[in-house]
N, C-alpha and C positions, 0 to 999 in steps of 0.2 A: 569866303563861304566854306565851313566845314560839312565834306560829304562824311555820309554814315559808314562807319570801319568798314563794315560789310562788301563795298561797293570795291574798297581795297582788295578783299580775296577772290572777289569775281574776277577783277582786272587779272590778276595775275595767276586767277584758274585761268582764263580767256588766253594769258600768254603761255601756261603750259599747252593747250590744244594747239595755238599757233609753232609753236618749235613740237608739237609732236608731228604736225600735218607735213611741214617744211622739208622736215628729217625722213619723213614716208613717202613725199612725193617726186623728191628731188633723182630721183632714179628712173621713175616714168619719163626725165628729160636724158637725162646723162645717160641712159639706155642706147638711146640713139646712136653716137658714136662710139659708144662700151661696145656696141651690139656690132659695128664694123670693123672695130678695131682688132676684137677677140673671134669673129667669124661665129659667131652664135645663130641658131635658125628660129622660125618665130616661135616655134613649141620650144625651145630651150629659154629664151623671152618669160614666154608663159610660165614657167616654172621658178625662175628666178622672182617675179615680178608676187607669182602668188606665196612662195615661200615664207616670206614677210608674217603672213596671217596667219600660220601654223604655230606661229610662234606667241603671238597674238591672241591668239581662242587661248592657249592654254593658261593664261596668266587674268586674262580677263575674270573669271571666276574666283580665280585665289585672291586677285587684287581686289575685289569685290568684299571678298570673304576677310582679305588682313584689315580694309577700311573701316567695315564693320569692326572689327574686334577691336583695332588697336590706334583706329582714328586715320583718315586720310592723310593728313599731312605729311608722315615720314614716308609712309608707302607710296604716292606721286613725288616726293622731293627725292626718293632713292632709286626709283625708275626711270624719271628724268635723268638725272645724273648717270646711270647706268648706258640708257640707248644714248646717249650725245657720246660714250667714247667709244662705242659699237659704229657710232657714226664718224667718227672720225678715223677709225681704224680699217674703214670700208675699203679703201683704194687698198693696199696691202693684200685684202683676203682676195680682192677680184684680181689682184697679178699670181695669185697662187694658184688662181684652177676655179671651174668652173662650180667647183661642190664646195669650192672653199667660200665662194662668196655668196653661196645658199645658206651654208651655217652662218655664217655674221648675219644674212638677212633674219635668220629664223632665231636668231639671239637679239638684234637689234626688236623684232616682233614682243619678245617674253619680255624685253623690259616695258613697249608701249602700250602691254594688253592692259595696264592699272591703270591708266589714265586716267579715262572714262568713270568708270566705279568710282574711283577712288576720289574727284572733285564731287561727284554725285552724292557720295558720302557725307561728306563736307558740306555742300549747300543741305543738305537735308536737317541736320544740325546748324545751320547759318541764317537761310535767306527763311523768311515769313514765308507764308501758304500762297500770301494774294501777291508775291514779286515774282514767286518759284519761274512761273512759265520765262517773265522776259529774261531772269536772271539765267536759265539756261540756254534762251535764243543768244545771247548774246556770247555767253561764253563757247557756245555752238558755232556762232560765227569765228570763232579761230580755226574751226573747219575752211570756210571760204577763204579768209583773209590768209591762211598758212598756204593753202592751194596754189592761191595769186601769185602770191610772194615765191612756193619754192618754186613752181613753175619759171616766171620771171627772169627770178634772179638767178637759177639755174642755168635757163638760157645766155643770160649775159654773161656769168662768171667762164663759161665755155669758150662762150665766143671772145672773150677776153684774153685769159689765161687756159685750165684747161678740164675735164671732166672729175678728176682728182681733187683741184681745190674748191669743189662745191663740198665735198664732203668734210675736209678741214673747219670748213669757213662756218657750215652749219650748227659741227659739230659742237663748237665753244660757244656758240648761244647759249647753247643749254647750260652751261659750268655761270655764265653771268647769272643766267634764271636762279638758279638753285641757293646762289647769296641772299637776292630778296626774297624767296620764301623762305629760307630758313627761319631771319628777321624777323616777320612779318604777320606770319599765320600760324596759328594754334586749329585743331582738327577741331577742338570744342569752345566754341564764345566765351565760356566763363574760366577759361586757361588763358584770355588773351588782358593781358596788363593794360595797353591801349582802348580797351572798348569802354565806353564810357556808361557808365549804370542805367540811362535810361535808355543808351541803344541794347543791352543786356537782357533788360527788361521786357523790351517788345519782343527781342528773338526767343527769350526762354518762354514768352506768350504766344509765339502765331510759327514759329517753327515746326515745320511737319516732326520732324522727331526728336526730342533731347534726350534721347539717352540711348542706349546697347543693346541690343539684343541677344539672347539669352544661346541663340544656337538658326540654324536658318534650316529649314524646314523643306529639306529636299524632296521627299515624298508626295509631302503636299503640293508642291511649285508643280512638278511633271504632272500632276493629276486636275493643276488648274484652269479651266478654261479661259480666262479672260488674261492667262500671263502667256498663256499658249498662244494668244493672238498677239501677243508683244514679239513673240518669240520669230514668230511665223513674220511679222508685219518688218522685224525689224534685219531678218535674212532676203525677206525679196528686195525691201530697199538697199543692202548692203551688197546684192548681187549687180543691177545697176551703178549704186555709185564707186563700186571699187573696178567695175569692167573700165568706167572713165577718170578714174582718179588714176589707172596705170596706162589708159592706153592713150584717150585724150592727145597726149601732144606726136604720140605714133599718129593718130587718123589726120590731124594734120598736116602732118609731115611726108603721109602715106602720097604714090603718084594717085592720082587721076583715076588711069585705069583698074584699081584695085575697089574703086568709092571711097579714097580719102583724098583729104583737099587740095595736096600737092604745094604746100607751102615750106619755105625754106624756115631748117630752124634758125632762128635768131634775128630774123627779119623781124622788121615791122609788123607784118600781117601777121605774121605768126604770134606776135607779144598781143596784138589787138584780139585775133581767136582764140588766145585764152584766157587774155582778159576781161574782155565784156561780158561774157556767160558769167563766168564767177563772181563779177560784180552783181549783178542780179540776184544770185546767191545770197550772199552777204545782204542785202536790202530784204528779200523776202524773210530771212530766216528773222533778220530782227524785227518787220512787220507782223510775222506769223505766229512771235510769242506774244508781243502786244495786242495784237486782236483777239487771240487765243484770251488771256487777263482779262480786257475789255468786255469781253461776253461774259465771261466766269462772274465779274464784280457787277456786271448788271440784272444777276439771276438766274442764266440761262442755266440748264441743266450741262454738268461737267463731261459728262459722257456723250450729249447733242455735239458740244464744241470738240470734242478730242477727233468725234467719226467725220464731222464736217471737213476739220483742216486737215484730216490725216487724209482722209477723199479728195479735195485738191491736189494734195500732192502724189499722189498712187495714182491715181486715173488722169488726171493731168497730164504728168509726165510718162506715162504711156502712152497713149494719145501721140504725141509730139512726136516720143523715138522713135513710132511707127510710119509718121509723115518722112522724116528725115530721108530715110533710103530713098524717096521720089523725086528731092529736090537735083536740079542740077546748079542753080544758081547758088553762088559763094553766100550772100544779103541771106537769100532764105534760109541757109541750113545755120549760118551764125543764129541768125533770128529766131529758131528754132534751139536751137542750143541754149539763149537767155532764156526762152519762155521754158524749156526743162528746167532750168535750173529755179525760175521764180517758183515753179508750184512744188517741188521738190520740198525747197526753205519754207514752204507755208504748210508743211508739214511738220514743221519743229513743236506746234504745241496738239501734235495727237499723240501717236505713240513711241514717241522719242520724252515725254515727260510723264505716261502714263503708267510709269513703274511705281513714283511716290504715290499714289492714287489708292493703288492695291496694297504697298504694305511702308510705310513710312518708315520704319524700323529698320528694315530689309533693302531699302535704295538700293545703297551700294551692291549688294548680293543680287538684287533680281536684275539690275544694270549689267552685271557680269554675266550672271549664267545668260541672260537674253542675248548680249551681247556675243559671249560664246558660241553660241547657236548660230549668231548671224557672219561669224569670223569662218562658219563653213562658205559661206556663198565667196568669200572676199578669199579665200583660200582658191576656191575652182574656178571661179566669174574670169579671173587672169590668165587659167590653165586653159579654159575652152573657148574663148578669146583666142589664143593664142595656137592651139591647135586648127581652128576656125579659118586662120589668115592662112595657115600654111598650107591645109589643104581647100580651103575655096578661092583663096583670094580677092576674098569680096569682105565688106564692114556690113554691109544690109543683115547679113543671118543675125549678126551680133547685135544691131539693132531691135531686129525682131525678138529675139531671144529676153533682150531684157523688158520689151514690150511687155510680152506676155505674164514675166515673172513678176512684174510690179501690178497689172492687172490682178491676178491672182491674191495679191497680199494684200490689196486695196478690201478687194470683199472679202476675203478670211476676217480683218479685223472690223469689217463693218457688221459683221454677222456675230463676232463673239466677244469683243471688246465690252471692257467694264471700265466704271469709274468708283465702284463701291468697295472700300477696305476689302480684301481678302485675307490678309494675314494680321494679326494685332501682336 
């Protein structure tokens, strides 16, 4: 059976998200012992943890911005290749001092800020209109599946050998990656030798965008309401999911008496409490772009289905966080942590694909700056976190804190959200 080339560059978009997620997260575990070994306090934690995103916001827009102009491909295959030897060079800067190993973090960030934009670029020139949604649930799921895996296998490389060669070990994925898409992918369809004329055909017919945009239209973007609501919708869930993408296997780890779980790393239970939640992840996020499709190809109105799933997941998963701090039982707060994470992923076809919506031309560039925007939450969410533990010692304020901020972004975009072009 030949699948359609296209299904090729998703895959191996889907695998740069995976080695971006792996390479990001794999410090939320290695934390742990870095964090005893070198005597760090939990506000110093927080700062190394949020550093990452500083770096991050600032490249996101540019990377956004070279997508646009110069074609995704080089710009995700030279950013890639960039953070994997920032990743591999980590243990070094973290024996040299504690601002040493902020800079690599905030350098390893400037290479990951293009990621995003820059596949988004890509599919926007690649996938047809009516795949767009699953095609980015899926490549989205290198969110989840990257998560699992560095979490994981972070845990075990520790417990094996030692906090050092997780960063080694990570780092040269990325150098494999970078062979196959050189190979492999062209930023534009009709540069790629492999695509065969009738798959050509369909993309340069039902592709949100084929061709360049002339200049990206900053003025207008700040004065838009309906990007403003991407903008807004896409920092309260960035504040949430970056509070647990660093501290997650800390609240685990954390004793009892503080309200974390008090589970040994590298235990069982500990690989099970952070596996099962993200698996959830992973299942919803790919259900959440196909029902998302499934409604769109039956009529329903594209702006109905973006407020509906982007509502499951905002108010959903507030909802949950909030319960959380009442639980005492291990069952309920796991069970509690899957059902986050399901409505979360069923949030992948509202305002996480409703940038092509507004200006097809502009993907890449409104993915960035929105993204930018949301790289402040994922920049502080770790700092006040982390300030948070030191001086309460409690996980409940953190819980609540991100309650509320996903409450708030749930109705901003349900009140101004659009699905009608803005930009042509």
């Amino acid at each position: 059976m030949n699948f359609p080339y296209r299904f090729k560059v998703v895959f191996l978009s889907f695998l740069a998200v995976f080695i971006c997620y792996i390479d990001r997260v794999n410090i939320s575990v290695a934390i742990i012992p870095m964090q005893q070994q070198f005597g760090w306090s939990e506000s110093q934690v927080g700062i190394i943890l949020g550093s990452f995103y500083f770096g991050y916001m600032i490249t996101m827009t540019l990377g956004g911005y070279l997508a646009d102009k110069y074609g995704g491909k080089r710009v995700l295959g030279y950013g890639l290749l960039i953070w994997s030897f920032f990743t591999i060079i980590t243990p070094v800067f973290a024996y040299s001092g504690l601002w040493f190993l902020i800079l690599i973090r905030i350098l390893m960030g400037l290479g990951e800020g293009i990621t995003f934009p820059s596949w988004h670029a890509i599919y926007a020139r690649w996938i047809p209109f009516e795949e767009r949604t699953r095609a980015i649930a899926v490549t989205n799921s290198g969110i989840s599946f990257g998560t699992v895996f560095g979490y994981l296998a972070t845990a075990i490389i520790i417990a094996q050998y030692s906090w050092e060669w997780v960063f080694y070990s990570f780092g040269i994925l990325g150098i494999f990656w970078y062979f196959f898409w050189n190979r492999s992918v062209t930023s534009y369809p009709e540069d790629n030798k492999n695509l065969s004329d009738k798959e050509l055909e369909l993309i340069k017919r039902e592709a949100p965008s084929n061709s360049t945009p002339p200049s990206i239209p900053i003025t207008k973007l700040i004065k838009n309401g309906p990007f403003i609501a991407i903008a807004i919708a896409t920092f309260c869930n960035n504040w949430a999911l970056y509070t647990f993408l660093s501290y997650l296997p800390k609240f685990v780890n954390s004793p009892t008496s503080s309200g974390g779980l008090g589970i040994e790393l590298g235990s069982n239970l500990f690989i099970y409490l952070i596996l099962i939640p993200s698996l959830f992840s992973i299942f919803s996020l790919l259900l959440g772009g196909y029902i998302a499709d499934t409604f769109i190809k039956k009529g329903y109105k594209v702006i109905n289905v973006r407020k509906t799933v982007n509502s499951i997941g905002f108010f959903g998963s507030s909802m949950l966080l909030f319960l959380i701090s009442f639980q005492e039982s291990l069952i309920h707060v796991l069970i509690l942590l899957s059902l986050v994470n399901f409505c979360s992923g069923m949030a992948a076809g509202g305002f996480g694909v409703n940038h092509a919506d507004l200006g097809p031309k502009y993907t890449g560039s409104l993915v960035g700056i929105s993204g930018s925007f949301g790289m402040i939450a994922a920049i502080f969410s770790p700092i006040v976190a982390g300030y948070v533990l030191e001086t309460t010692n409690s996980w409940n304020v953190i819980f609540y804190i991100c309650s509320g901020i996903l409450a708030f972004g749930g109705l901003y975009y349900v009140k101004f959200a659009s699905a009608s072009e803005q930009f042509e």
